[in-house]
N, C-alpha and C positions, 0 to 999 in steps of 0.2 A: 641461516644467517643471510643477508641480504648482501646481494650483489654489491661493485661500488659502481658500476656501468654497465647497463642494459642496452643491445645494438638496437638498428632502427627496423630490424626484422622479429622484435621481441612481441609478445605478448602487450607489454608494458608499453611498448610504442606505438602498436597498435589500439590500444584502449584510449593514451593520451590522443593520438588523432581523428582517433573517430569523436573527442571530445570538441578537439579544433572544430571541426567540420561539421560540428552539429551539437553546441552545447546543451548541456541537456538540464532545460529547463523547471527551476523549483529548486533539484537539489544533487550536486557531484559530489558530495560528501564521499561517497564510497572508493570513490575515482583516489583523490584528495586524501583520503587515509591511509589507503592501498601505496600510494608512491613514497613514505619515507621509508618504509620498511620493505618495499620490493627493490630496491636501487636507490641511491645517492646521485644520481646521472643518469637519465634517461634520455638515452638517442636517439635522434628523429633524423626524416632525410632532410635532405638542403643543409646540411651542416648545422641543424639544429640541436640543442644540448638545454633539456629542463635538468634544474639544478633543484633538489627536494627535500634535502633536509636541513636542519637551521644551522647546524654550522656551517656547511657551504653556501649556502647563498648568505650568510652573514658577511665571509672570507670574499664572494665575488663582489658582493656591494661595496664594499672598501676599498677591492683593488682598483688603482689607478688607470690600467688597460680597460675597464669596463666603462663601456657610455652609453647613454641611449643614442640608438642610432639617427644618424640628418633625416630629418622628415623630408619627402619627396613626396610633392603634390602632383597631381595628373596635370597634363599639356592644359586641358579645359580646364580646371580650378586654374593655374595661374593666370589664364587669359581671363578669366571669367572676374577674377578678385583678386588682382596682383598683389595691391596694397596687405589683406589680409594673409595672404602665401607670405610673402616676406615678414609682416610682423612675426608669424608663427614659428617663422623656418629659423628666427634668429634671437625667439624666448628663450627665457631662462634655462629649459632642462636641456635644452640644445647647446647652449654656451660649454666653452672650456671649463675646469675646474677651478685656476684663479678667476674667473670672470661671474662664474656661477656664486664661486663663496662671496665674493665683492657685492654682489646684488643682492641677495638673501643678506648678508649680514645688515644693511640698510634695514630691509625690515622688520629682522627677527625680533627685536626690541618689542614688537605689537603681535609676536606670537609665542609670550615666554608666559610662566604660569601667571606674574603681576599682570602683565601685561594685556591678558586673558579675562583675570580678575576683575580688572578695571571697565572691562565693558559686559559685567554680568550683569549689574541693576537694567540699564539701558536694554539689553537684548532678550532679558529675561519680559521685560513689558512687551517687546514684540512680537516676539512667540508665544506669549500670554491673549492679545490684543487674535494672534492669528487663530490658537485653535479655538478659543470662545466664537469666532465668525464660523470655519466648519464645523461646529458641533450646533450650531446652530441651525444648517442646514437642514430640511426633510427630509429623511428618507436614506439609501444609500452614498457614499460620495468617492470619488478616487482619492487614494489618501496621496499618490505619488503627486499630479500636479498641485492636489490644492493643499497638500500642507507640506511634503516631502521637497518637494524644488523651491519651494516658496520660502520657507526660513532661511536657507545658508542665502538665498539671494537677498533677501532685506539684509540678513547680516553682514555682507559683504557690501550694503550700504551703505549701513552703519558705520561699519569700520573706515573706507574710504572718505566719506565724509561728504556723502550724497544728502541731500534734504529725502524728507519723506515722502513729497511727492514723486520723487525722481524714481524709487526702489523699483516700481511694478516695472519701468525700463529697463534698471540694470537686468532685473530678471529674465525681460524677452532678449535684450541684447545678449546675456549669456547664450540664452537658447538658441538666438540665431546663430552664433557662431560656432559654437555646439555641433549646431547641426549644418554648418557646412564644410565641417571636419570629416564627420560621418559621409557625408553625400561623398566625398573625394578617395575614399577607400571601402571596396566592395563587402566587407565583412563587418564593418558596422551599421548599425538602422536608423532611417534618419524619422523624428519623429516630430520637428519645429519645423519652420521653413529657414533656410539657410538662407544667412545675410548676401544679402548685396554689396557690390562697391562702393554705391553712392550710400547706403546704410554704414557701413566701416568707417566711410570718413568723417560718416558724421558723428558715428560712435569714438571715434580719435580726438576730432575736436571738443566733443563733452567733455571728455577726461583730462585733457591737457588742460583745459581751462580751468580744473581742479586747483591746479599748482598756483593760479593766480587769484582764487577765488580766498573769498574771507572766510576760511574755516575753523574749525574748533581744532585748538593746537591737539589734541591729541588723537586727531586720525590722522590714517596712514598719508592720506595724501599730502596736509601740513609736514610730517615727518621727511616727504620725499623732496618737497619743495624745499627746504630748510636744506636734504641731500644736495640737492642745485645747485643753490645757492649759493654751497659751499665748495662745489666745484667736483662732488663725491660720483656725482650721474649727470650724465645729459637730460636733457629736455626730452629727448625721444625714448631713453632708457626708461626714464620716470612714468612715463605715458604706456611704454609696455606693458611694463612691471603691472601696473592696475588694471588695465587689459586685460593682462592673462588672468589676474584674479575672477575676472567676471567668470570665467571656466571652470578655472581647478577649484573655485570656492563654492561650485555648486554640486557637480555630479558626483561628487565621492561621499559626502555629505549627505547627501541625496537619496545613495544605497545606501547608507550604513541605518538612516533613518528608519524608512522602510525595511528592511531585514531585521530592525530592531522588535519593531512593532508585529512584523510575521512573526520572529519568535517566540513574542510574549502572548499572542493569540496561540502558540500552537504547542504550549507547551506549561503547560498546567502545574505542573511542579514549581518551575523558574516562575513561573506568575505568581503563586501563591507567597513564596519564598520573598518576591520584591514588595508586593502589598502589605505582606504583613509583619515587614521592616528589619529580617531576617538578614535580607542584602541591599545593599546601598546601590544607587541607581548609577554611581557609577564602577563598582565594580560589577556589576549585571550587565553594562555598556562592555566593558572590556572583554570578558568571559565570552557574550553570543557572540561578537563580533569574532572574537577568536576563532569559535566553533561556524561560523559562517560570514566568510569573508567578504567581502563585495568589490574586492581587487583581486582576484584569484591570482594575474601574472603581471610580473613585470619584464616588459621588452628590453633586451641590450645588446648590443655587440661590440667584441672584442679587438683593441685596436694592435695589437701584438701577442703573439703567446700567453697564455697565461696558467699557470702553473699552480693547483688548488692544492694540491698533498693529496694523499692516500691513494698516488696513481692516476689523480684525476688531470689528465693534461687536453686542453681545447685549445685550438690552433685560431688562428691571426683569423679575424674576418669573420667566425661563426655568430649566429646570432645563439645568444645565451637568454633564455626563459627561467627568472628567478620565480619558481613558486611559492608565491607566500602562502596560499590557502593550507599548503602540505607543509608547510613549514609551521605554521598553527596547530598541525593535529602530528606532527612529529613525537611521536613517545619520548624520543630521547632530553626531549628539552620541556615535553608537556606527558607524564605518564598518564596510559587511560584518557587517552587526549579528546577520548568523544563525551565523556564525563564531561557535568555542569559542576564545576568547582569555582566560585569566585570568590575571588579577593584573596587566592592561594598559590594562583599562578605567576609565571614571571611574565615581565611581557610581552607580548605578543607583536606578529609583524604584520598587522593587518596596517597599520598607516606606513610600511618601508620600513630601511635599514641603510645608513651609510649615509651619500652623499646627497641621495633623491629622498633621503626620507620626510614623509607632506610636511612640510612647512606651515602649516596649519591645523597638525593633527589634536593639538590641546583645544581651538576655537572649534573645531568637527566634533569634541567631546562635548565641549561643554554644550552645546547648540544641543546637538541629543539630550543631552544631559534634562538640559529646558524642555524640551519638548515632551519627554516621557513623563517628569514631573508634574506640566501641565495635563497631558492628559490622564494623568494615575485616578484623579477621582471622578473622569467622564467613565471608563471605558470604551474600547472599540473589539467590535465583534467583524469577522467572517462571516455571512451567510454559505455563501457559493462559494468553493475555495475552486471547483472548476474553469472559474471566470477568472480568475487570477492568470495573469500573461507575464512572458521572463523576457527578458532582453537575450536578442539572437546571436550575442556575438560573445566572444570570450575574456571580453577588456573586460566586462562587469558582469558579477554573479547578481541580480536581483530584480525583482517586476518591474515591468514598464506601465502594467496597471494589479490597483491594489482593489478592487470595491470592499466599502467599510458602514458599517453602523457607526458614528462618535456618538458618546452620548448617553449609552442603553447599558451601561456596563459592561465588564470585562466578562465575558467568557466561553464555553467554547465556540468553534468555527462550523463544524460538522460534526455527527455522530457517524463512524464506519461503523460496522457490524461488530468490531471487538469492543467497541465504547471507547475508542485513543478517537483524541480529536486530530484531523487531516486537515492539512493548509500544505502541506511543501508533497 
């Protein structure tokens, strides 16, 4: 029977940190399996506390004492980009919990299923319009920038109410900002060039001028001026709020994309099964993602005691690591949890749980959703799956580069010696 608390001298604490300190690239699955069923709480030092099975981390994302902790930029990031330090330090996952629910609830109206719905024709031509340009392409191509980054960012043009010529910007602007998040804490990899001050403000005045611009009433940023207007947000809240979109709307999206496409290259059963109509491309989306997450933890800390049941008590101040990955492959909530079963499971916590859960997680679907669709009758192959590179740090399970055949149809990546086709 499994522990409810594992110390930070364990086995188990030991395996979790040596994952910190060197994620291990392609695939922690075993890592990730191993922790529902070895402990419920696994100890780490610095008063760290991963939380591993889905009822507990369901019970700490709900509880009121858990928050993500104030982001604290380096002395040089604030001198360097004040403007950008302060917008970030006082976004939305940052805010209290009435101030937090006040701002989401402004927009969730454009992230419900209608809501969703409503801009499938439109985005469906864009991600249609994208993968016909790379499958066009000769020869090999990285699937992460030129198709994986590049959809959620048009989409998140889309949605705002950017013209078309404007998207290829939002998408560098994300990335720059992106990446001067990364540059400012030593365990993520920066792979864009990080924004400037004088790039911020310019990027602030685009957006704000959204709110006065003649758009199509039903994006977001009509909806938030209309907020204004009405006295619901300020000018600078509104201006945020779309800001931060350009981030969280691209890189979570971004993995799941790509982990999607790894799986269906590396995994000949699930492939057969989606081509040949067995499973619907969105229970296929929910299932892989499940069995390979691309947000493996979520950061918090506790603002007072907090008191989980079954003995599990974490003091004022600890930083608490909700594992979703292991919470995916929890038996107790997914039996046989490394089994490919879709459209039979309950759901899964790969987009969160509670109060941080993505605010976007149905538009992250359906976006996938569009894009496997489009590509179902090109095929994309692995040649080299040794060419394939992971991302170094433990915020995100998934390559930073994919090389891909589009185009030549779907199948395997490599032959090993057993004849199982290798990619992870």
């Amino acid at each position: 029977m499994a522990s409810v608390m594992t110390g930070p001298d364990s086995a188990m604490a030991a395996r979790v940190m040596d994952h910190i300190r060197d994620p291990q690239g392609g695939s922690a699955a075993a890592l990730f399996r191993d922790l529902p069923t070895a402990a419920a709480v696994v100890r780490l030092p610095l008063d760290m506390y991963v939380l591993t099975t889905a009822d507990l981390v369901r019970r700490a994302a709900a509880a009121p004492q858990v928050v993500i902790r104030d982001v604290e930029f380096p002395p040089e990031t604030v001198c360097e980009v004040p403007e950008f330090a302060e917008f970030f330090a006082s976004s939305l996952s940052f805010r209290d919990r009435p101030d937090h629910h006040r701002l989401r609830r402004v927009m969730s109206a454009h992230f419900t299923p209608r809501g969703v719905a409503a801009l499938r024709p439109a985005l469906e031509a864009v991600v249609a319009a994208l993968v016909a340009q790379v499958a066009a392409q000769p020869g090999e191509v990285d699937l992460v920038p030129a198709l994986s980054n590049e959809i959620p960012a048009r989409a998140m043009g889309l949605v705002l109410g950017f013209a078309e010529d404007e998207w290829p910007w939002v998408s560098a602007s994300g990335r720059a900002m992106l990446a001067r998040i990364a540059t400012s804490f030593p365990h993520l990899e920066v792979t864009d060039r990080p924004v400037t001050s004088a790039q911020f403000r310019g990027i602030r005045a685009r957006v704000e001028q959204l709110l006065d611009d003649d758009v199509p009433g039903y994006t977001l940023s009509a909806t938030l001026a209309r907020a204004v207007a009405a006295g619901e947000l300020s000018r600078t809240e509104a201006t945020d709020l779309m800001i931060l979109l350009f981030m969280t709307g691209i890189d979570t999206v971004a993995a799941s994309l790509t982990n999607l496409v790894l799986s269906l290259v590396g995994d000949p059963a699930a492939r057969s099964a989606w081509l040949g109509g067995e499973v619907s491309t969105r229970d296929l989306i929910e299932e892989s993602l499940r069995i390979t997450a691309p947000l493996p933890f979520g950061m918090r800390v506790t603002t007072a005691e907090l008191d989980l049941g079954d003995g599990v008590l974490i003091p004022a101040g600890a930083t608490v690591i909700l594992c979703n990955a292991s919470v995916n492959l929890d038996p107790a909530r997914f039996p046989d949890p490394l089994s490919w079963r879709p459209g039979v499971r309950p759901l899964s916590q790969t987009f969160g749980h509670g109060t941080h859960r993505c605010l976007g997680a149905l538009l992250a679907m359906l976006e996938c959703e569009l894009a496997l669709e489009a590509l179902r009758p090109l095929g994309v192959r692995v040649l080299d799956p040794s060419r394939i590179t992971w991302r170094s740090d433990i915020s995100f399970h998934t390559p930073t580069r994919l090389p891909v055949v589009v185009g030549a149809g779907w199948g395997p990546a490599t032959t090993g010696t057993d004849g199982a086709e290798e990619v992870r």
